[in-house]
Biotite code that builds the C-alpha atoms (Angstrom):
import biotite.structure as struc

atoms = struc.array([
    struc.Atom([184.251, 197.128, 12.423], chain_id="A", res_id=1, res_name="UNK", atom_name="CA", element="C"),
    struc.Atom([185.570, 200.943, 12.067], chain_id="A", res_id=2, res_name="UNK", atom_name="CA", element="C"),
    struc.Atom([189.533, 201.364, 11.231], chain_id="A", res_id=3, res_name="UNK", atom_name="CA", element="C"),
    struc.Atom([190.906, 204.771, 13.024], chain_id="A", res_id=4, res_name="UNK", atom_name="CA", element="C"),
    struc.Atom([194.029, 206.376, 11.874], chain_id="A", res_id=5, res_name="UNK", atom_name="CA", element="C"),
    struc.Atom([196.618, 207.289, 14.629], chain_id="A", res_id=6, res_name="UNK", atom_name="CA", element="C"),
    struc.Atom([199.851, 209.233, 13.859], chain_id="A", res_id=7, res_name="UNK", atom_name="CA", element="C"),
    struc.Atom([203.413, 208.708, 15.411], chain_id="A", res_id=8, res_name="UNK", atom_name="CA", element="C"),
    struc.Atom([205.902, 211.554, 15.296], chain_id="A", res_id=9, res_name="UNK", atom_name="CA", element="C"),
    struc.Atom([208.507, 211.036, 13.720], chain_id="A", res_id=10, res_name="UNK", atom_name="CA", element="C"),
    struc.Atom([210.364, 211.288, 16.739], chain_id="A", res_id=11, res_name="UNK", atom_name="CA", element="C"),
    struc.Atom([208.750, 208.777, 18.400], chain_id="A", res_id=12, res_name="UNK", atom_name="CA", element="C"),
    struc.Atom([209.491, 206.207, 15.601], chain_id="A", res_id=13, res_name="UNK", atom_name="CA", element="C"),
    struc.Atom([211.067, 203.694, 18.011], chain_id="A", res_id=14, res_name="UNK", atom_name="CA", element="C"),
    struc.Atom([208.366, 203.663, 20.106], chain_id="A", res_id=15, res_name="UNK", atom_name="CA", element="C"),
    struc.Atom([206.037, 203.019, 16.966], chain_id="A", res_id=16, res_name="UNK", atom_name="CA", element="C"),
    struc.Atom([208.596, 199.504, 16.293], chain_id="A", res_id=17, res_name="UNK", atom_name="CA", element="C"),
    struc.Atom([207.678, 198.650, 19.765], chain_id="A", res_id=18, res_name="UNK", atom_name="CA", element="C"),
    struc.Atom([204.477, 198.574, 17.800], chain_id="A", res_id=19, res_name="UNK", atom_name="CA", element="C"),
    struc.Atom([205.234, 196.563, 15.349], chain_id="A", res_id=20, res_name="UNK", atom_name="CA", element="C"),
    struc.Atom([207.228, 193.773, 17.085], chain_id="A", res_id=21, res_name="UNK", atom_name="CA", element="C"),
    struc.Atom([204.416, 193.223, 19.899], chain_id="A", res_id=22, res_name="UNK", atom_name="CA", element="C"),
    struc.Atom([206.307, 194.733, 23.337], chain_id="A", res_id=23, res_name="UNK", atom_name="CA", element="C"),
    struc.Atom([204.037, 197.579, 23.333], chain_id="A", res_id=24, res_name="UNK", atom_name="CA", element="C"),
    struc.Atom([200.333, 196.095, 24.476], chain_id="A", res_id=25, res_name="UNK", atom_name="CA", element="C"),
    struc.Atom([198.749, 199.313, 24.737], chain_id="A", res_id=26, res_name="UNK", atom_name="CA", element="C"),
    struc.Atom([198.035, 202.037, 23.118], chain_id="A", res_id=27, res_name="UNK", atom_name="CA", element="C"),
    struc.Atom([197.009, 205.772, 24.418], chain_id="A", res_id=28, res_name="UNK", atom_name="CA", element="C"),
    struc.Atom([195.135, 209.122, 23.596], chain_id="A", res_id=29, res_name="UNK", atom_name="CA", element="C"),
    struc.Atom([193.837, 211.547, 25.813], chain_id="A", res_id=30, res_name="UNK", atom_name="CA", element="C"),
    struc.Atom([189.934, 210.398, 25.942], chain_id="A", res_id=31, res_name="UNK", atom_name="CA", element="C"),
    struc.Atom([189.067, 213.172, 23.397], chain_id="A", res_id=32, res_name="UNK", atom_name="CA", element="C"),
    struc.Atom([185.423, 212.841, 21.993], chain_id="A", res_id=33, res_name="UNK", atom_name="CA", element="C"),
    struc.Atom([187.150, 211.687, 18.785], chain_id="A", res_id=34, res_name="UNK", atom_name="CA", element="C"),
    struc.Atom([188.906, 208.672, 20.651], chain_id="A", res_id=35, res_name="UNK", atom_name="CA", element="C"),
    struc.Atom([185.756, 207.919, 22.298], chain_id="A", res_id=36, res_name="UNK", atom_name="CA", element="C"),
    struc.Atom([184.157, 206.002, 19.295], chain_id="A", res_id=37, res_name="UNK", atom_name="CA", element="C"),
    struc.Atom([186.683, 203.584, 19.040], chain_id="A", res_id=38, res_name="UNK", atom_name="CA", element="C"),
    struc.Atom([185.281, 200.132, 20.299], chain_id="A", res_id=39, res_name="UNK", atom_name="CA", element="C"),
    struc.Atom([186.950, 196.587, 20.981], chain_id="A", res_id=40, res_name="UNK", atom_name="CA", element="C"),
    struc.Atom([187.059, 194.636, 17.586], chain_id="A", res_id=41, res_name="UNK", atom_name="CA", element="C"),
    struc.Atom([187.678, 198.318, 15.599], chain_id="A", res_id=42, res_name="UNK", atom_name="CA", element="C"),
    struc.Atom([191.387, 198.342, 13.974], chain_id="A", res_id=43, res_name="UNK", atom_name="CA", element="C"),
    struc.Atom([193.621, 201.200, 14.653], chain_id="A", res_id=44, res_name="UNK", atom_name="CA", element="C"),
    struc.Atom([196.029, 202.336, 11.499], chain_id="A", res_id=45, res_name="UNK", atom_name="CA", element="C"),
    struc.Atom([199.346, 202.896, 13.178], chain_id="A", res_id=46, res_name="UNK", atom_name="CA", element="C"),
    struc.Atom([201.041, 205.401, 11.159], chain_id="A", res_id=47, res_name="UNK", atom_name="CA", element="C"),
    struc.Atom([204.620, 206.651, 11.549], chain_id="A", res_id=48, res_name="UNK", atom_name="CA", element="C"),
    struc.Atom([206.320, 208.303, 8.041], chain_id="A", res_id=49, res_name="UNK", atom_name="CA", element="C"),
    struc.Atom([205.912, 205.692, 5.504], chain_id="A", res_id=50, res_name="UNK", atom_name="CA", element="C"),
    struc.Atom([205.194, 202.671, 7.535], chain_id="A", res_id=51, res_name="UNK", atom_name="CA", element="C"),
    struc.Atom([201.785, 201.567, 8.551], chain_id="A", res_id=52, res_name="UNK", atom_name="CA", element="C"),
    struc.Atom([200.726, 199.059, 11.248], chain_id="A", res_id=53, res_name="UNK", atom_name="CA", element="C"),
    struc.Atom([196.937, 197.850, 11.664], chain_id="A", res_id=54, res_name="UNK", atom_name="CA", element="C"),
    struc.Atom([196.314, 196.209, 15.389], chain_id="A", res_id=55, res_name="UNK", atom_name="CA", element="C"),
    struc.Atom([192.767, 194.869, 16.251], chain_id="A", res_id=56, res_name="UNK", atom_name="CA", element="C"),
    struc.Atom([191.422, 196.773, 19.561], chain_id="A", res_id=57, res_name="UNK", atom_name="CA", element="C"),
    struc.Atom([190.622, 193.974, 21.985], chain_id="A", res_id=58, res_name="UNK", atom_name="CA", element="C"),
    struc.Atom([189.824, 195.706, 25.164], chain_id="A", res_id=59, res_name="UNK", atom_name="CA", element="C"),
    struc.Atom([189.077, 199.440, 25.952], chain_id="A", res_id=60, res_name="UNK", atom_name="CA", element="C"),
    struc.Atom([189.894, 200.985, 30.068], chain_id="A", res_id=61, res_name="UNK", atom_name="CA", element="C"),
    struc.Atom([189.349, 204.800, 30.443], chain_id="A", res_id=62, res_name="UNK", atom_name="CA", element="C"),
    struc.Atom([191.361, 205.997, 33.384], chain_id="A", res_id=63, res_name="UNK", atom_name="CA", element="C"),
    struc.Atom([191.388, 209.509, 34.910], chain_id="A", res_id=64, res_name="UNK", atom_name="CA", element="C"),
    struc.Atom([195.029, 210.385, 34.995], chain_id="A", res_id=65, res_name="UNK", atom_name="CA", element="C"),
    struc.Atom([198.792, 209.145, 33.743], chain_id="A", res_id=66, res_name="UNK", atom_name="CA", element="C"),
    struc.Atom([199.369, 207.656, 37.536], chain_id="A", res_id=67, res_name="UNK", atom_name="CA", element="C"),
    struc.Atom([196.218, 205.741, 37.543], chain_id="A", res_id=68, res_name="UNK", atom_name="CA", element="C"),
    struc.Atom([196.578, 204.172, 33.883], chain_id="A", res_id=69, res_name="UNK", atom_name="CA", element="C"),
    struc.Atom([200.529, 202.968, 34.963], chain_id="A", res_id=70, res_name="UNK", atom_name="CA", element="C"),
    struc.Atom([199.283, 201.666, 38.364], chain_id="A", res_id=71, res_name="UNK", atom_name="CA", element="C"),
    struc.Atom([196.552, 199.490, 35.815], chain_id="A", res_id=72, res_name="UNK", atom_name="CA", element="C"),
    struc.Atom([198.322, 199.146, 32.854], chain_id="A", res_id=73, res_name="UNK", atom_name="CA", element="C"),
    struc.Atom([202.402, 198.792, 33.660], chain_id="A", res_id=74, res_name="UNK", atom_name="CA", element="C"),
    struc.Atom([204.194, 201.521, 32.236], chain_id="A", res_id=75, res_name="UNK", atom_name="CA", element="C"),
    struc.Atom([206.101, 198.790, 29.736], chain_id="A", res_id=76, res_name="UNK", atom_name="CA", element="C"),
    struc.Atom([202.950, 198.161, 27.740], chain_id="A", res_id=77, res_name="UNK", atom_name="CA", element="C"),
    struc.Atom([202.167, 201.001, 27.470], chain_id="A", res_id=78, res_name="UNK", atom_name="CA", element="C"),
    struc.Atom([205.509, 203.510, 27.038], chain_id="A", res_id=79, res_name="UNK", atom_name="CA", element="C"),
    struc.Atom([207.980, 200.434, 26.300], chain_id="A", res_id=80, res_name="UNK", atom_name="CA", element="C"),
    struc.Atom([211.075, 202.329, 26.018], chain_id="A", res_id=81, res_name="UNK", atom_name="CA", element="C"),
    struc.Atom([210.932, 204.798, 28.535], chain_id="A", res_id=82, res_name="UNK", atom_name="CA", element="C"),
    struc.Atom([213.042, 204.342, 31.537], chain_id="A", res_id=83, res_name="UNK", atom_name="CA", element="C"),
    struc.Atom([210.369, 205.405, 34.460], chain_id="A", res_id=84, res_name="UNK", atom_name="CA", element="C"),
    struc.Atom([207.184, 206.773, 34.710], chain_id="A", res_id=85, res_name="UNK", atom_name="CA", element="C"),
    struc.Atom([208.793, 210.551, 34.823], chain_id="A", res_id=86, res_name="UNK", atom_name="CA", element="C"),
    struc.Atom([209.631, 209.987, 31.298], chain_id="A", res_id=87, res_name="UNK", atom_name="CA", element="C"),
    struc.Atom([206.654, 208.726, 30.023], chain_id="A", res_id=88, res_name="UNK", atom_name="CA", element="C"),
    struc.Atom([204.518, 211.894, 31.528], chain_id="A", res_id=89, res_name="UNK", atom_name="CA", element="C"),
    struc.Atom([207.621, 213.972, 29.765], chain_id="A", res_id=90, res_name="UNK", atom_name="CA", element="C"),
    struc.Atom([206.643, 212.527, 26.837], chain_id="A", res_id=91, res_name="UNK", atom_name="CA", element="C"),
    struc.Atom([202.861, 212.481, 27.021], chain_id="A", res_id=92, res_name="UNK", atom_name="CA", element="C"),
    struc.Atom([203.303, 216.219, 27.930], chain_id="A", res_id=93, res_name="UNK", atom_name="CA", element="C"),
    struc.Atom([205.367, 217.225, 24.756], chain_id="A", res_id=94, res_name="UNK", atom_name="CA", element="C"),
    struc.Atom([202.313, 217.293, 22.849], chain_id="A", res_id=95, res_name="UNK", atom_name="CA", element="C"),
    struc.Atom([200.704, 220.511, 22.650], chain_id="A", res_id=96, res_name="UNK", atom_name="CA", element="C"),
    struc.Atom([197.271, 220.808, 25.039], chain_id="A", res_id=97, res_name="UNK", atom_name="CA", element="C"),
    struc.Atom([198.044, 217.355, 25.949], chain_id="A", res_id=98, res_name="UNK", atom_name="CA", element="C"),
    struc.Atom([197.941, 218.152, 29.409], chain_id="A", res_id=99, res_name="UNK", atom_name="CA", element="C"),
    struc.Atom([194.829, 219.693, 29.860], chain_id="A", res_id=100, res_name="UNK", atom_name="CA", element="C"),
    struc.Atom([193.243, 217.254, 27.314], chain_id="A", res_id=101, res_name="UNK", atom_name="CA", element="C"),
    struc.Atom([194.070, 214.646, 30.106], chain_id="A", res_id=102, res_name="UNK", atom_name="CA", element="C"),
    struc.Atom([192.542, 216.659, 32.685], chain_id="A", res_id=103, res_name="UNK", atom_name="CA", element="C"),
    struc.Atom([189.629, 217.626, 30.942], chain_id="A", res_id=104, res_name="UNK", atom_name="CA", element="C"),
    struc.Atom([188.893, 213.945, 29.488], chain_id="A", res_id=105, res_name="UNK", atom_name="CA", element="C"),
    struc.Atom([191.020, 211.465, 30.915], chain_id="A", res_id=106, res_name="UNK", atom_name="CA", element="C"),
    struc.Atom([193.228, 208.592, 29.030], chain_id="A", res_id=107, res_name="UNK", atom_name="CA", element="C"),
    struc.Atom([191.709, 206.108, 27.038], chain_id="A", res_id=108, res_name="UNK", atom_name="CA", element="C"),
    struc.Atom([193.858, 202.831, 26.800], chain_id="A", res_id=109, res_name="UNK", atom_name="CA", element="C"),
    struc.Atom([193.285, 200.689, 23.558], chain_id="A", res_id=110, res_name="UNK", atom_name="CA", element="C"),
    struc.Atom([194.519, 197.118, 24.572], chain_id="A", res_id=111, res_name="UNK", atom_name="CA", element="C"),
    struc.Atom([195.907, 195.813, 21.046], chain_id="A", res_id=112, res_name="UNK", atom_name="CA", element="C"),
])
């Protein structure tokens, strides 16, 4: 069993609680090579600030694009707090590259 360290923004603190009280299911990152190695039974760190989550990986789905992970996954466990799936690619595209990471890779979904 590996443990991975993933960062919130500090902006993004209250989806991070979603986190921490259980109504997020799922967690995301563009399939980067670096994501890749995760595997079910690894923990991920959840860091946002000073607090720090760990959640056990139970299952692991690569999808090709944002549509086809919400169509799979419901966009409540995996973007709890936003309103419609136009929000969550806003906010999946106000990281920097993030978009053509998820072209060039696809999503991995951690299932935690």
């Amino acid at each position: 069993m590996n443990k991975y360290i993933l960062k919130f923004r500090a902006s993004d603190k209250a989806e991070f609680e979603t986190i921490i009280d259980g109504r997020k299911t799922v967690e995301t990152r563009a399939a980067t090579p670096r994501y890749q190695k995760v595997q079910a039974g690894d923990i991920l760190v959840v860091k946002c600030g000073d607090q720090t989550v760990e959640k056990k990986v139970k299952k692991i789905e690569k999808f090709d694009s944002i549509d086809e992970l919400i169509n799979s996954v419901g966009i409540k466990n995996v973007m709890n707090l936003a309103p419609n799936i136009d929000r969550a690619k806003y906010v999946w595209r106000s990281f920097p590259g993030y978009d053509q990471k998820i072209k060039q890779y696809g999503l991995i979904a951690w299932y935690i």
